[in-house]
C-alpha positions as CSV (number, residue, x, y, z in Angstrom):
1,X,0.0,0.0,0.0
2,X,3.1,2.2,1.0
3,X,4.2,1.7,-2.8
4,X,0.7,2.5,-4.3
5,X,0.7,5.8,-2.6
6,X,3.7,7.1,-3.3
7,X,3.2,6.0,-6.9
8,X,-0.1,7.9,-7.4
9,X,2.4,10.9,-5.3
10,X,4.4,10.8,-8.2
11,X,2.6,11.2,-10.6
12,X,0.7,13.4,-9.3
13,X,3.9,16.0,-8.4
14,X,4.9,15.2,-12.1
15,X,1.4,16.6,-13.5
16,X,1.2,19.4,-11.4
17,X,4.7,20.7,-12.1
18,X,4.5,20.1,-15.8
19,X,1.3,21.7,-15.6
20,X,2.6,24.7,-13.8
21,X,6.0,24.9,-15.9
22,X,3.4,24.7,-19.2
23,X,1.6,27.4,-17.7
24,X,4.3,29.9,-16.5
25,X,6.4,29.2,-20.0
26,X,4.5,27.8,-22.2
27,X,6.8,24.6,-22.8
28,X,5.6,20.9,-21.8
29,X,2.2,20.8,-23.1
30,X,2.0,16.9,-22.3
31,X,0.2,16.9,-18.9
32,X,-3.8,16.3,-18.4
33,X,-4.2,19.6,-17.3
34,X,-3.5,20.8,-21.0
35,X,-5.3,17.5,-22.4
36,X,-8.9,18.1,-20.5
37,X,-10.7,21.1,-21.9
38,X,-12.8,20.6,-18.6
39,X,-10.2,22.3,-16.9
40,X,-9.7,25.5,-19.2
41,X,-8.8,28.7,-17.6
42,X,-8.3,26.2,-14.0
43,X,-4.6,25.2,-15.4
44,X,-3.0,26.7,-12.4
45,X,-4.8,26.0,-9.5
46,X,-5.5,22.3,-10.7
47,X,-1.6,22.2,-11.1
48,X,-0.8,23.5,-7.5
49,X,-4.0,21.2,-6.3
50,X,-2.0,18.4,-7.6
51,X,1.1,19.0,-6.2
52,X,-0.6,19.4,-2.6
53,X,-2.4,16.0,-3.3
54,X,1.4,15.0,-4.0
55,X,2.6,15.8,-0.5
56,X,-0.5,15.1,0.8
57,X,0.0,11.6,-0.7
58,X,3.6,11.0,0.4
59,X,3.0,12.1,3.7
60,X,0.1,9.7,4.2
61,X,2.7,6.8,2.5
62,X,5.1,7.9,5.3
63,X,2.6,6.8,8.3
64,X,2.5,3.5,7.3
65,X,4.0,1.2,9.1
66,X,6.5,-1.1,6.4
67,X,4.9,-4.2,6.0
């Protein structure tokens, strides 16, 4: 379970800083936040929503016990 969650942390830190660096420079166009037209005009705070889900995730993969 430890491994799940700081798999899905991964991925999502990767989104929301590719999302972010897409928005702030316009390079990296790859992540879902640029893929979903759901999400126009929310690029940014669905990026930094990631990343906290990210921590958020490996903080919650740290309080398991190993095992």
């Amino acid at each position: 379970m430890k491994q799940l969650l700081e798999f899905f942390g991964f991925i999502a830190l990767v989104q929301g800083t590719g999302g972010l660096v897409h928005e702030l420079t316009g390079k990296l166009g790859w992540g879902v936040t640029q893929q979903w037209a759901l999400l126009d005009g929310y690029e940014i705070y669905v990026s930094v929503a990631l990343i906290v889900l990210a921590f958020a995730l490996f903080a919650a993969a740290e309080s398991r016990r190993p095992g």
